[in-house]
Structures are given as C-alpha cells and as structure tokens.
C-alpha positions in Angstrom: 77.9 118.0 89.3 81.0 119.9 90.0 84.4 120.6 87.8 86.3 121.0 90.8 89.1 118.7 91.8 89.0 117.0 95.2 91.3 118.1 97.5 94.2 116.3 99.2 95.7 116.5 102.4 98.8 118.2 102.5 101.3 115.0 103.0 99.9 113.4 100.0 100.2 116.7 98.0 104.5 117.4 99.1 105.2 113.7 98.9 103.7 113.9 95.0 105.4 117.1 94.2 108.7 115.6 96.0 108.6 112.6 93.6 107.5 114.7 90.3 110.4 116.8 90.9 113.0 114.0 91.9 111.6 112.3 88.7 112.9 115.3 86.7 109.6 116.9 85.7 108.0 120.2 87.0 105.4 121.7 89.0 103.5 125.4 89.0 101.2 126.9 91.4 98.0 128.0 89.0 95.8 129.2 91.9 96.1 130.7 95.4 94.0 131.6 98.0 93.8 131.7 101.5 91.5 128.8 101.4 93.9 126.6 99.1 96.0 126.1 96.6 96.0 124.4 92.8 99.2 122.8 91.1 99.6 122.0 87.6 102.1 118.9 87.2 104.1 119.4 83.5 105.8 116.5 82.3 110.1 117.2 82.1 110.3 117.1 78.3 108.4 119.2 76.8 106.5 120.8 80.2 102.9 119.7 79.0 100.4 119.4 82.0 99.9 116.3 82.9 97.7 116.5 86.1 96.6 119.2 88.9 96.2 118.5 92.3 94.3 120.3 95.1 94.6 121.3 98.7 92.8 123.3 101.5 94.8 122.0 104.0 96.5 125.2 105.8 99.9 123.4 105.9 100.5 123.1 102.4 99.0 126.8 101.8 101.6 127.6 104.1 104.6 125.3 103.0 103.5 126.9 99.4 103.0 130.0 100.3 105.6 132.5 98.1 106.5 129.6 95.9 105.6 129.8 92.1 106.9 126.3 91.1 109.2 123.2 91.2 112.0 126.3 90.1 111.6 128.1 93.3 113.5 125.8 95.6 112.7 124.7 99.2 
C-alpha cells in the first residue's frame, strides 16, 4: 500500500484552487516535477493545511509552472 495521493486531472485541480482562493484561504506548491505537481491547501485564518491535492496532468504542470502559491497571481 502506497502513501501517495491520487492524482486529479487538471480541471478539477484549478477549479478547487479557484474556489479555495475565492473563499479567502490559500494555497502552496510543496512539490514540482516535470511529471507533476503537489499543493498544500491552508485554511485563511491561521494558514494550517488542510488538504493536498495531486496532479500529472501536463496542463496544470504548465498552468503552475513558476507559481509558488495562491500569492503569486494568475
């Protein structure tokens, strides 16, 4: 059995991080590679993680790629 989180494509990933951060709260990339990327979700008030998300899909790699977080901008 595997720790690793199952990954999403990459609509599902940018429509979650569009509503975390229209909802206030934050995101951070915690992994890159060219085969994917990891996201830690932190909750607005205090910026505790709350989930992390997943994706090889090479869109979101690219729509990601130079972006740190929520605080980057589009």
């Amino acid at each position: 059995m595997t720790n690793e989180l199952p990954a999403i494509p990459a609509a599902d990933l940018l429509e979650r991080l569009r509503r975390w951060e229209e909802s206030g709260a934050t995101w951070h990339v915690l992994t890159r590679s060219e085969r994917g990327v990891t996201v830690s979700l932190c909750r607005c008030d205090d910026g505790e993680e709350v989930e992390r998300l997943r994706t090889d899909d090479p869109v979101a790699v690219a729509l990601l790629h130079g972006r740190t977080g929520s605080d980057d901008g589009d």
